[in-house]
C-alpha positions as CSV (number, residue, x, y, z in Angstrom):
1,X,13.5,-27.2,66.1
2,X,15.0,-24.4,67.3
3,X,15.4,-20.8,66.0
4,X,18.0,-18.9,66.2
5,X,17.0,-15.7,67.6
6,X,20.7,-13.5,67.7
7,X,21.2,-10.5,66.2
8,X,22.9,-11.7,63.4
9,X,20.2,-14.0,61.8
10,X,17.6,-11.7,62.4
11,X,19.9,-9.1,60.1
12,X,20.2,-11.7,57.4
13,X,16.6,-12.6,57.3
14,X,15.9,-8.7,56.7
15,X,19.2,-8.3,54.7
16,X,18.0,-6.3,51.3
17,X,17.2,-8.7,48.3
18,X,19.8,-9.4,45.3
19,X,18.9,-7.7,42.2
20,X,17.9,-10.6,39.7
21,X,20.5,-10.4,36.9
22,X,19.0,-8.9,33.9
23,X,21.9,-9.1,30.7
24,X,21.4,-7.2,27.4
25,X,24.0,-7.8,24.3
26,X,24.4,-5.1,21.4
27,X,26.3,-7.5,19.4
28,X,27.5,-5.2,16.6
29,X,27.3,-1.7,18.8
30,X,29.7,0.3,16.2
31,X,29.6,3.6,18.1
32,X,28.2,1.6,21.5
33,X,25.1,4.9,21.3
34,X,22.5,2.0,21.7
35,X,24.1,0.3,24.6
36,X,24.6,3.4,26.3
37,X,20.3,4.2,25.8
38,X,19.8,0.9,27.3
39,X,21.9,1.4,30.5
40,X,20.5,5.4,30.2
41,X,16.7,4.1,30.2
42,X,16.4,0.5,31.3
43,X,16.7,0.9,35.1
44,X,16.5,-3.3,35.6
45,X,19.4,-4.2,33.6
46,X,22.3,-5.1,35.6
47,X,24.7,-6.1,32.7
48,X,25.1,-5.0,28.7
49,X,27.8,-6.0,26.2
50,X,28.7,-3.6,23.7
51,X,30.4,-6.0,21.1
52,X,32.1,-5.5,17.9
53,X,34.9,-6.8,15.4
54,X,36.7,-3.5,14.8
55,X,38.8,-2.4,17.1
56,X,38.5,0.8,16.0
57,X,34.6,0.8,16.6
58,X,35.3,-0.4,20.2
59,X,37.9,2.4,20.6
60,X,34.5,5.0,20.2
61,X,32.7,3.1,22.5
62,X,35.2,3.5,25.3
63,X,35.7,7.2,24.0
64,X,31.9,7.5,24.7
65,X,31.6,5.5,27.6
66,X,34.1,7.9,29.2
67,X,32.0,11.1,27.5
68,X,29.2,10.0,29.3
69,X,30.3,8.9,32.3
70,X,29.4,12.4,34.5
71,X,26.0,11.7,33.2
72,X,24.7,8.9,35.2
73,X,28.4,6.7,36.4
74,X,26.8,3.8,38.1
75,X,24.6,3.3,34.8
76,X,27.7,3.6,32.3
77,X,29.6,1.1,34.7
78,X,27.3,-1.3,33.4
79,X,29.1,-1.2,29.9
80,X,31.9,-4.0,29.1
81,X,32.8,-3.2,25.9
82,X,34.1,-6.3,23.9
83,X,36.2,-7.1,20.9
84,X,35.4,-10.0,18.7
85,X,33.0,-11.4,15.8
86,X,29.3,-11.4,17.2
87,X,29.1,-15.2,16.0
88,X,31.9,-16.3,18.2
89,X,30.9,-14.0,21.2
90,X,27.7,-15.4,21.3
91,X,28.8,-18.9,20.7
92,X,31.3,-19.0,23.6
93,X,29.7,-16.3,26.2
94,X,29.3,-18.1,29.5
95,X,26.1,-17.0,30.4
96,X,23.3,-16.1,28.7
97,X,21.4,-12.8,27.8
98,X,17.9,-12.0,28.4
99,X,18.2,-9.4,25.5
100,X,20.1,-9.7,22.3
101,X,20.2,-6.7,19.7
102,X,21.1,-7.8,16.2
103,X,20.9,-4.8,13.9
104,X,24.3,-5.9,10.9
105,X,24.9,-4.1,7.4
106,X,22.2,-6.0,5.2
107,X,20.9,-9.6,7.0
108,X,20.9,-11.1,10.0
109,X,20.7,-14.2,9.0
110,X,24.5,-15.4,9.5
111,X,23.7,-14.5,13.2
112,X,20.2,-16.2,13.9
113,X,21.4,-19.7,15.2
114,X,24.4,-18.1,17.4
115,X,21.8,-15.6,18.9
116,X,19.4,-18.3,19.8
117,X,21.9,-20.2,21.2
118,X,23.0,-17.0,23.5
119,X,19.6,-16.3,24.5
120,X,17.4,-17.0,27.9
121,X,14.7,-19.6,26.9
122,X,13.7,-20.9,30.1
123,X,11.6,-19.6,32.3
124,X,12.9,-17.2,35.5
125,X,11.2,-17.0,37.7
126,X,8.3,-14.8,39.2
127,X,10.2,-12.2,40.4
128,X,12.1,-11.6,37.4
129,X,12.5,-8.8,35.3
130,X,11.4,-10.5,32.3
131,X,8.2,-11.8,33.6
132,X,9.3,-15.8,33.7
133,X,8.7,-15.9,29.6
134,X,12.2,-16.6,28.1
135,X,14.6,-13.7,26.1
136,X,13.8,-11.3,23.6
137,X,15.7,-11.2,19.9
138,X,15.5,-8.1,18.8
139,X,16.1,-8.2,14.9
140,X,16.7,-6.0,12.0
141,X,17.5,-6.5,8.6
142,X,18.1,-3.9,6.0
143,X,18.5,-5.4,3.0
144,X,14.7,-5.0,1.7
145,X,16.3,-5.4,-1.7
146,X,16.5,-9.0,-1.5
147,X,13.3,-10.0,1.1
148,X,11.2,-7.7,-0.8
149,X,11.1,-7.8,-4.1
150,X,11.8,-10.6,-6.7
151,X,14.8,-9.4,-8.2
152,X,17.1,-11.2,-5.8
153,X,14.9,-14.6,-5.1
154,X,17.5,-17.3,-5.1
155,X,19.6,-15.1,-2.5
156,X,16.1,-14.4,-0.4
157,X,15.9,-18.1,-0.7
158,X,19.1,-18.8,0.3
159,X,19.2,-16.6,3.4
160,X,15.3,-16.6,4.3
161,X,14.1,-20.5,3.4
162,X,11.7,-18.8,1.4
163,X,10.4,-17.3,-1.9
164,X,9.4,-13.5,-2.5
165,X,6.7,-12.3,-3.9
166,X,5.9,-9.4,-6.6
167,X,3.5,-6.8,-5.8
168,X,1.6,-4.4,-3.2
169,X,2.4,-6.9,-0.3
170,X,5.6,-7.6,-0.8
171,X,6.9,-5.3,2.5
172,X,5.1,-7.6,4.8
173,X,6.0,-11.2,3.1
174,X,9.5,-9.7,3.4
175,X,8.7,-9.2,7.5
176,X,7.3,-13.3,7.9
177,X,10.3,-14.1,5.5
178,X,12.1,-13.1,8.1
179,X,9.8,-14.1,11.3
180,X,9.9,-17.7,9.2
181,X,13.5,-17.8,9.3
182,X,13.7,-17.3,13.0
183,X,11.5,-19.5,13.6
184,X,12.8,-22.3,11.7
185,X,16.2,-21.8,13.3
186,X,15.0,-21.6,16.8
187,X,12.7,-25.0,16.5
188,X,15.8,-27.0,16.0
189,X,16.6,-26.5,19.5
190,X,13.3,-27.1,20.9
191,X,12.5,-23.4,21.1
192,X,9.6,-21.6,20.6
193,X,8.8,-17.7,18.8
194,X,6.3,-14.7,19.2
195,X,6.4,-11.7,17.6
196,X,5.4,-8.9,19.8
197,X,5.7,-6.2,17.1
198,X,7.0,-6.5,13.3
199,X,7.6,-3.4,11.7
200,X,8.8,-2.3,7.7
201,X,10.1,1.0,7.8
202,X,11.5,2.7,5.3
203,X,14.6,0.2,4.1
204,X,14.3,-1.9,6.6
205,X,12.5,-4.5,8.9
206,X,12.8,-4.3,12.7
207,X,11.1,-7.4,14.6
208,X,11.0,-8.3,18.5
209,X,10.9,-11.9,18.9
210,X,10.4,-13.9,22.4
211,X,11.8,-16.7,22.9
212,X,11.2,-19.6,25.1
213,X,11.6,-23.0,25.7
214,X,8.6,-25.4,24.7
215,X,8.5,-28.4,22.7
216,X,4.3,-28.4,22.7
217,X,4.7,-25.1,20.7
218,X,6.9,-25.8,18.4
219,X,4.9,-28.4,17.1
220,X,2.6,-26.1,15.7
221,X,5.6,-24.9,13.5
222,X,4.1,-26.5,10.3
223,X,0.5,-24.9,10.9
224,X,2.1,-21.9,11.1
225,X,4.0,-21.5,8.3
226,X,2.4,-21.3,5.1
227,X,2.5,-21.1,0.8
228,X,1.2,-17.9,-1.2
229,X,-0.3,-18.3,-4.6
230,X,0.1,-14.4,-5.7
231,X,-1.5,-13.9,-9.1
232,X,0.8,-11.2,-9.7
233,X,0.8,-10.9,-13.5
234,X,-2.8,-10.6,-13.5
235,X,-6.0,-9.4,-11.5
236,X,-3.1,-9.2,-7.9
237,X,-5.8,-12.0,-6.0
238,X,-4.0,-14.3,-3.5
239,X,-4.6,-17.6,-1.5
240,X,-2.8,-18.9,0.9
241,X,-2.4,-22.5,1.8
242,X,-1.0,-23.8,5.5
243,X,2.1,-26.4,5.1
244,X,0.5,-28.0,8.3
245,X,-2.7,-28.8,10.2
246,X,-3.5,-28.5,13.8
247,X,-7.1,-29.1,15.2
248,X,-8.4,-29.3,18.5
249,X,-10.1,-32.4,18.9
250,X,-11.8,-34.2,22.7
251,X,-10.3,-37.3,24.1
252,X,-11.9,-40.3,25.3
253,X,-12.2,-38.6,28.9
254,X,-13.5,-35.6,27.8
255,X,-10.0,-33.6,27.5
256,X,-8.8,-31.4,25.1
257,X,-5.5,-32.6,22.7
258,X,-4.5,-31.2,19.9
259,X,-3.9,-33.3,16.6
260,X,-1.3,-32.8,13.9
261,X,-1.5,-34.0,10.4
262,X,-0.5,-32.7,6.6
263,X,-2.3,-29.8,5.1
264,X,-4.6,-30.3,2.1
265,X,-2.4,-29.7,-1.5
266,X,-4.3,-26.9,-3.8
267,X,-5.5,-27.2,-6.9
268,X,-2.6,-27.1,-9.5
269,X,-2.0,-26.1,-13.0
270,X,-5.4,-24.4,-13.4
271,X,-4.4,-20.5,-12.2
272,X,-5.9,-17.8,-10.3
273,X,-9.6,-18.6,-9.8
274,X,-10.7,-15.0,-10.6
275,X,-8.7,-14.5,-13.4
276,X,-7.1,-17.6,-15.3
277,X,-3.3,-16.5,-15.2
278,X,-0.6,-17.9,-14.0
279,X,0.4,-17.7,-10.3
280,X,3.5,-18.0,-8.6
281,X,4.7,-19.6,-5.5
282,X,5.7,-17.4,-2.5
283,X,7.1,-18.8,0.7
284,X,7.4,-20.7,2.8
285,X,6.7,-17.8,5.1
286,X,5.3,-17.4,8.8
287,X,1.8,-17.1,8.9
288,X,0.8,-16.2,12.5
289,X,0.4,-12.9,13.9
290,X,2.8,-10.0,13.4
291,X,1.7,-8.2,16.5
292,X,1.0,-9.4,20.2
293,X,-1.8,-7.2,21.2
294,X,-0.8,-6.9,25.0
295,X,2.6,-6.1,24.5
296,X,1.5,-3.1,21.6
297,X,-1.3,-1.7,23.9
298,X,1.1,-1.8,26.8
299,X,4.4,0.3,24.4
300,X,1.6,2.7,23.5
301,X,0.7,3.7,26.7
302,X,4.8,4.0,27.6
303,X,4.4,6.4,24.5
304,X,1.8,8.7,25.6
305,X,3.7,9.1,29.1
306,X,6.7,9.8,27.3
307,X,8.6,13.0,27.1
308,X,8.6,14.8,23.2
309,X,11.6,16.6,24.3
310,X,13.7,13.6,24.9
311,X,12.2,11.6,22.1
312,X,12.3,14.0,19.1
313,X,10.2,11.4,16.9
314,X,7.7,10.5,19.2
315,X,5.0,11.8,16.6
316,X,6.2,8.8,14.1
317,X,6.9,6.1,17.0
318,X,3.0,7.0,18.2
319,X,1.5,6.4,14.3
320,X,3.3,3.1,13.9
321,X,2.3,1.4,17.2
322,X,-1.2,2.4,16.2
323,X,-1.3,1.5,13.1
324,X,0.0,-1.8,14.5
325,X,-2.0,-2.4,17.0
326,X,-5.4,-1.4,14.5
327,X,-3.4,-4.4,12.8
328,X,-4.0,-6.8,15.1
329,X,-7.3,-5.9,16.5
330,X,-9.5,-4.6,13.7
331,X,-11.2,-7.8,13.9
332,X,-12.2,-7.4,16.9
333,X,-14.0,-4.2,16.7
334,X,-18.1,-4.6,16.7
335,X,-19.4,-4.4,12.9
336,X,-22.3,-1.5,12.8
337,X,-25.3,-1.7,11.3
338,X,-26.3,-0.6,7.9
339,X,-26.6,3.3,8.0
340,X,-24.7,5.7,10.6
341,X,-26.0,9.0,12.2
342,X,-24.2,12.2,11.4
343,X,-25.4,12.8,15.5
344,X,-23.3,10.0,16.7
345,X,-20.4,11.1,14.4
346,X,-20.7,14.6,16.4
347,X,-20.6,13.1,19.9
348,X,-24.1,13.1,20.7
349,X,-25.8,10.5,22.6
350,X,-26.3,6.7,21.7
351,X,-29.2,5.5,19.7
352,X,-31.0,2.2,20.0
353,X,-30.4,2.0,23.8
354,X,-33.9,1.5,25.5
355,X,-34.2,1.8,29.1
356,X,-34.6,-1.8,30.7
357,X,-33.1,-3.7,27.7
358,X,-30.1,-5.7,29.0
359,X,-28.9,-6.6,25.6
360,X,-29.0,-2.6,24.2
361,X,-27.6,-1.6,27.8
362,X,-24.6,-4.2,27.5
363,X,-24.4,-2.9,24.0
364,X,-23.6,0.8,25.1
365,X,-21.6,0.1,27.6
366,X,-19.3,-1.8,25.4
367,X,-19.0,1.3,23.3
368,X,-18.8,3.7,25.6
369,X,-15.6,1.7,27.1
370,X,-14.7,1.9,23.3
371,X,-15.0,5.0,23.4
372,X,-12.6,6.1,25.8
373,X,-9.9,4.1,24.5
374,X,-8.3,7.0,22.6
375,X,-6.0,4.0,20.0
376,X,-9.4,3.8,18.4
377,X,-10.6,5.8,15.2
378,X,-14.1,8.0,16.3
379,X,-15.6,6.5,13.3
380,X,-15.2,2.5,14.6
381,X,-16.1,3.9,17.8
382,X,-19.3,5.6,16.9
383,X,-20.0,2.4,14.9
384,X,-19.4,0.4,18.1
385,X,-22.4,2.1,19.6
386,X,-25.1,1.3,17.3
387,X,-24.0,-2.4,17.0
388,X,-27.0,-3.7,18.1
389,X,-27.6,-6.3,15.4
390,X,-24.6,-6.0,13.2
391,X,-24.9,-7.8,9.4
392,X,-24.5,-11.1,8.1
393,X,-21.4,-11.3,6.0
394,X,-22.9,-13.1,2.7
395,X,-19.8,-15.6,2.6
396,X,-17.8,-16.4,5.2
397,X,-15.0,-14.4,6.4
398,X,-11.2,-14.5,6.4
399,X,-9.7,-16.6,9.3
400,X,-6.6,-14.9,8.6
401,X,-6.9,-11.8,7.0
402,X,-3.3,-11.8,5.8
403,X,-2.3,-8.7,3.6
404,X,-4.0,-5.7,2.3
405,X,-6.0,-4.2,-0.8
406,X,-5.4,-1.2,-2.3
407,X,-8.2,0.9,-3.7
408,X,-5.9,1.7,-6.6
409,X,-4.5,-1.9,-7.7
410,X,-8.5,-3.0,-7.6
411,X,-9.1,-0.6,-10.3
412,X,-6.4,-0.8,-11.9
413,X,-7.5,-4.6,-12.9
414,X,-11.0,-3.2,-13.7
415,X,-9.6,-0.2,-16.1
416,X,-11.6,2.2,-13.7
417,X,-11.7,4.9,-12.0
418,X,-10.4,4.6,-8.5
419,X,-13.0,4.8,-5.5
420,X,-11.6,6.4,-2.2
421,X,-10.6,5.0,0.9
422,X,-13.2,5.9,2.3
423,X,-16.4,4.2,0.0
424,X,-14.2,1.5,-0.1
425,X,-13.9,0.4,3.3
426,X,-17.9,1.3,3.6
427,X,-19.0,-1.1,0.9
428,X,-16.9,-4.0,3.3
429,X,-18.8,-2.8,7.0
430,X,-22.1,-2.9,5.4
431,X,-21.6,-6.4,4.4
432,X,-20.6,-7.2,7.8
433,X,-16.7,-7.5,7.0
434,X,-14.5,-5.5,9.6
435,X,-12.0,-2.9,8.2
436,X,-8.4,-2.1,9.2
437,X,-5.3,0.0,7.7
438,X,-1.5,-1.9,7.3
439,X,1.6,-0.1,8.3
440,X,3.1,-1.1,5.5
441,X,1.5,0.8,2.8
442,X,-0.5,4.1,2.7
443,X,-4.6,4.4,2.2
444,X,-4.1,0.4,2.6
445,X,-7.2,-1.5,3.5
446,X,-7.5,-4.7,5.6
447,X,-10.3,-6.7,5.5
448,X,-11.3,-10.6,6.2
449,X,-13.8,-10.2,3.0
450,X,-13.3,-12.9,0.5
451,X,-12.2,-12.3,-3.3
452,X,-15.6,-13.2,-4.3
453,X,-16.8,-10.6,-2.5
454,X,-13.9,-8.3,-3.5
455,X,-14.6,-8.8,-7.0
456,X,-18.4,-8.2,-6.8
457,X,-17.7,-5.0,-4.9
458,X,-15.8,-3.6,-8.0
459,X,-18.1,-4.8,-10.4
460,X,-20.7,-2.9,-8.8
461,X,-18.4,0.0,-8.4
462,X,-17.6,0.1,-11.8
463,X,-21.6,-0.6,-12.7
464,X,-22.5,2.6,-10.6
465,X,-20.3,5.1,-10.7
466,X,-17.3,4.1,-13.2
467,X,-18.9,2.3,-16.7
468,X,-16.1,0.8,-18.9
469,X,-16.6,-0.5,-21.9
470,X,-16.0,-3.9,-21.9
471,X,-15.6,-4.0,-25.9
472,X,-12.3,-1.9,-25.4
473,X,-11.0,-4.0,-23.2
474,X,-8.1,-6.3,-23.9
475,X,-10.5,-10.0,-24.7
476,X,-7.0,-11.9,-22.8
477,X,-6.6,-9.7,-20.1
478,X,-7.7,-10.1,-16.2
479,X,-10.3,-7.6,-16.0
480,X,-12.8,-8.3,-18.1
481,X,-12.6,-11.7,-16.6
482,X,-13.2,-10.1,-13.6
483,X,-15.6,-7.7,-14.9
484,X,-17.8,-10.7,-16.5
485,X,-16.8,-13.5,-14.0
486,X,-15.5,-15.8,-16.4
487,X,-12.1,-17.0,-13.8
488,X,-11.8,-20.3,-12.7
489,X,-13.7,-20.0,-9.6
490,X,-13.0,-20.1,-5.8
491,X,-11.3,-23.3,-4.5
492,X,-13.7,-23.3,-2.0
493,X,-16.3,-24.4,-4.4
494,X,-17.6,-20.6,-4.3
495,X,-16.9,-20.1,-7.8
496,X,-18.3,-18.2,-10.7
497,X,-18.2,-19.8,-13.5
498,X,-21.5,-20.1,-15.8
499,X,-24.5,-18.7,-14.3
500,X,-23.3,-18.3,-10.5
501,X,-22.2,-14.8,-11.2
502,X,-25.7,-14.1,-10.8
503,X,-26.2,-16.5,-7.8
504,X,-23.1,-14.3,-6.2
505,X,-25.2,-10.8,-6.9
506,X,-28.3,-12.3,-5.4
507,X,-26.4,-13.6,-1.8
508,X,-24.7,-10.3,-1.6
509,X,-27.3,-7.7,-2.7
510,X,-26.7,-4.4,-3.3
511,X,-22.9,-2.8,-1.9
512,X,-23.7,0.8,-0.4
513,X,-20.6,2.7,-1.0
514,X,-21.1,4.8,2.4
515,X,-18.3,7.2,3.0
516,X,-19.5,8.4,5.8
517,X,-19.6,4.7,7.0
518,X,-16.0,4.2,6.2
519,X,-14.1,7.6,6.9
520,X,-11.7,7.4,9.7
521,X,-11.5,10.2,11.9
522,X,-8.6,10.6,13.9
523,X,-8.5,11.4,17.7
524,X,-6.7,13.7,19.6
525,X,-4.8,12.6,22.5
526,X,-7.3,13.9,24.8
527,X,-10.1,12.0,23.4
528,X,-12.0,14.6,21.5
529,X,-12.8,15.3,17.8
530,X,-10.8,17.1,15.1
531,X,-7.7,17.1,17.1
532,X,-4.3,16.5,15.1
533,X,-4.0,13.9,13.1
534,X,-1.3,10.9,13.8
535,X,1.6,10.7,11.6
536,X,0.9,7.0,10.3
537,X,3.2,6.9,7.5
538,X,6.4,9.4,7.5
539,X,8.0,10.3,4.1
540,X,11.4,9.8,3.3
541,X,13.7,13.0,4.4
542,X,15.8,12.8,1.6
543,X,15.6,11.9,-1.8
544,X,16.9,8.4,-2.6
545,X,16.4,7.5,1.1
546,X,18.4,4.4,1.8
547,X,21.4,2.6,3.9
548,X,24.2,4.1,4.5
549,X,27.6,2.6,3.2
550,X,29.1,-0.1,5.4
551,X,32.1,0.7,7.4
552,X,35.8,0.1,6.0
553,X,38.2,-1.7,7.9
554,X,42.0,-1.5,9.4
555,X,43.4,1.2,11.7
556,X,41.7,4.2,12.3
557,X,43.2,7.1,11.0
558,X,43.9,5.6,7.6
559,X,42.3,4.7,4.4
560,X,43.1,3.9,0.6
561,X,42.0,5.9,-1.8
562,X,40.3,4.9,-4.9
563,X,43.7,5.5,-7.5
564,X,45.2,3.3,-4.9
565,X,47.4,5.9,-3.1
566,X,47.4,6.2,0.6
567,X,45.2,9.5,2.6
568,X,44.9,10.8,5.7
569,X,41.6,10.7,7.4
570,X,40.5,12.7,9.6
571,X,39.6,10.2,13.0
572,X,36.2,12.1,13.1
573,X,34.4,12.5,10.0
574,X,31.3,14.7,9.9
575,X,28.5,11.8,11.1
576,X,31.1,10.7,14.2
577,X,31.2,14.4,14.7
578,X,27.5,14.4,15.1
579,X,27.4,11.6,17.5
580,X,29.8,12.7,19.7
581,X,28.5,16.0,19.4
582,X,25.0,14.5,20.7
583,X,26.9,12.4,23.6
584,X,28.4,15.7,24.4
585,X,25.6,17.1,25.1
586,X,24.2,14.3,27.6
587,X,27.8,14.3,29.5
588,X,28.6,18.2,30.0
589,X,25.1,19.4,30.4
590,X,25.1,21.7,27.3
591,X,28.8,21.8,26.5
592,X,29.8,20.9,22.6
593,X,32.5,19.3,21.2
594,X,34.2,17.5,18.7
595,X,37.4,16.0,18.9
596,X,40.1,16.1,16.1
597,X,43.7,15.2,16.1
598,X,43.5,13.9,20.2
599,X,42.2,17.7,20.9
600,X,38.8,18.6,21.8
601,X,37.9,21.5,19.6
602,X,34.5,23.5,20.7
């Protein structure tokens, strides 16, 4: 065949590539300030929607559009602002987004199933922006009211598919609540969910979700989704039961398959095997990860490149994402060995590395790797380097480690004293279970240790440095079941009933309550000791810290008053006025304004 060799097709074949589309959707953009980020700071997006109902909303966002224009014109040309209920935008947009942004007054829920139907599932391509693995949902929810607490349970049910719970862990049930419903609502079309990164903060839950195309993963819906039995009105134990089961099983010809089936039903009617009282039923609820550990390594690294001057918060943004990630990786960290040297708490060199020994070599070098990951805590890190031959935990650990303890709700059940963070968390590494922290409460502790051993831990507490007499304690109540090991037992057959509380002392031995073991020193950003400290957990600015009041409808410029009688309004009030006064800052390089009465006043 011949080639044509002219001019011409030698200036099409070298003709600059077509930027892949790349479409983002605010679909309730009030003020259109997020839209206007995302074309400000997304360089790959070609298209973004600024939707609302209010007309009046949509009158701001051109207002803004135009502030900002001088700015950065061929970004802000990216902008189509829209008019019309998110619902029926998505429903009947013509093509699809690669990004949808759902952030309503109070739930989401109403907009799930017109969101999934909106988004890009399939995959596109190599080249593309969004690396060939479907759209991302980005979700928040603000009523933490109903998803997290029990005062609202047949609403949470109504909107979520699932049941609250009372107590400590109620902020992150309320976060797979939600993940649940997503996931429910996307698996009707054949799609499938990840969370990359599920946060609760402050009065509300902000979750990324991809979402892609496959009917093989959506099958593992049911094993993913799961029941809690929260023993809330006594000793605040939990279990957990799967609504499905998936195991990996080898065919005839030596492949692997995966086989589906129902999940075992728990005991009923007895109550909480440590205690005896009644549980209730929490769920269903998603019960996979909250956190994909790529994508949170990779945003924390975008953090420490970032500019504090632009992003005034970037303290707070840099303690959550790694607090997260510590979430999802705690597991993974190497368990040390009984006993830790104040030297390799200082910095100084490894111990138990002999020259020549591949296994103790291998061993450092792990840590040392460890070591220069600054996400880390020194303490973990320090403790990587002398796991050379870490413990045996004396009963198997937590698959899932799903929710936290807190040192304060333990004693609490005992009548005790409370032990710190700190001995806490090194009673669990010298029994071989790993240790983590939960974004969702403060001095929370995340462990995959087992009640049993939860239970022993505090007993021996309590024996060494916190007696209680037992003879004042309340004969019905759940800790002196716990404090004698007269509950039910485990379901796992683990129990304690008669003389295995004894048989439980034995297997575990004696708990060293090692502070030094558990403290977690923070790291600076450059790596070294007793730098400043991350803010993990921000407090509230204001008292009563909560959301704001939802917009009122009809025409700008006029609302009724309470007593029924008409009033002017001014078209700016005083948080529009700080918006725009922000925009004008970003359009006219410094200049400040407000506008009031169709006059900019400065």
């Amino acid at each position: 065949m011949d080639v044509d060799q002219s001019p011409s097709s030698e200036a099409t074949l070298t003709s600059k590539p077509t930027t892949p589309p790349f479409r983002i959707l605010d679909a309730l953009s009030a003020t259109g300030l997020r839209a206007l980020r995302y074309a400000l700071e997304i360089p790959f997006a070609t298209h973004l929607t600024a939707n609302d109902l209010s007309a009046a909303a949509v009158q701001t966002i051109h207002r803004n559009l135009l502030y900002n224009q001088p700015t950065n014109p061929s970004a802000i040309q990216k902008i189509t602002p829209t008019t019309s209920p998110a619902q029926a935008h998505m429903y009947a947009s013509p093509h699809n987004y690669h990004v949808i942004d759902l952030d309503p007054y109070g739930t989401a829920s109403p907009f799930l199933d017109s969101a999934l139907q909106a988004i890009v599932t399939k995959d596109s391509g190599p080249g593309h922006a969004t690396g060939g693995g479907g759209g991302l949902l980005c979700v928040t929810c603000t009523d933490a009211g109903v998803w997290a607490s029990t005062g609202y349970a047949e609403k949470c049910f109504a909107l979520y598919g699932g049941m609250p719970i009372k107590g400590d862990a109620s902020h992150e049930v309320g976060l797979r609540l939600i993940i649940y419903s997503i996931a429910t609502t996307a698996a009707k079309y054949g799609l499938a969910i990840e969370p990359l990164l599920s946060l609760s903060i402050d009065f509300y839950a902000r979750v990324f979700i991809r979402v892609k195309k496959s009917a093989a993963e959506v099958k593992n819906l049911a094993s993913k989704s799961m029941l809690v039995y929260n023993c809330d009105s006594g000793c605040g134990a939990w279990r957990t039961v799967a609504l499905g089961r998936a195991k990996t099983e080898i065919g005839r010809k030596g492949g692997e398959f995966v086989k589906y089936g129902l999940a075992s039903a728990p005991d009923g009617g007895k109550g909480c095997d440590w205690c005896g009282f009644r549980e209730h039923i929490g769920g269903p609820m998603w019960g996979g990860d909250l956190h994909e550990e790529g994508f949170v390594r990779r945003l924390l690294e975008m953090v420490e490149e970032a500019d504090e001057e632009v992003y005034t918060t970037l303290p707070r943004i840099r303690g959550m994402v790694m607090t997260a990630l510590d979430e999802c990786t705690f597991t993974k960290i190497p368990i040390p060995v009984a006993g830790t040297t104040k030297a390799a708490a200082e910095g100084e060199e490894f111990v138990g590395v002999e020259e020549g020994n591949a296994a103790t070599e291998t061993a450092a070098e792990s840590a040392t790797e460890i070591l220069d990951d600054s996400y880390l805590t020194t303490s973990r890190v320090i403790l990587a380097a002398e796991t050379l031959a870490p413990p045996t935990p004396p009963y198997p650990p937590l698959p899932n480690p799903y929710f936290f303890l807190l040192p304060t709700r333990l004693s609490k059940t005992v009548h005790s004293i409370s032990p710190t963070q700190a001995s806490l968390r090194g009673a669990f590494l010298s029994l071989g279970y790993p240790v983590g922290r939960s974004h969702c409460r403060p001095n929370s502790i995340k462990t995959t240790a087992p009640w049993i051993v939860v239970w022993e831990v505090m007993r021996q507490w309590v024996e060494k440095y916190a007696p209680v007499k037992v003879e004042n304690l309340n004969a019905k109540g759940p800790g002196i079941k716990v404090l004698k090991g007269l509950g039910g037992g485990g379901s796992d057959g683990e129990g304690e009933v008669g003389g295995a509380r004894e048989e439980v002392r034995k297997r575990i031995g004696e708990v060293r309550f090692d502070e030094e073991l558990g403290k977690d020193r923070e790291r600076s950003r450059g790596g070294k000791q007793g730098g400043k400290r991350e803010v993990r957990y921000q407090m509230n600015p204001t008292w009563g810290w909560g959301p704001m009041k939802a917009a009122k409808g009809g025409p700008p410029g006029v609302q009724k008053g309470r007593e029924g009688k008409r009033k002017e309004v001014e078209e700016v009030d005083e948080v529009k006025a700080e918006i725009e006064v922000w925009v004008g800052v970003r359009a006219d390089q410094g200049e400040l304004w407000v506008e009031k009465g169709g006059k900019k006043i400065k």
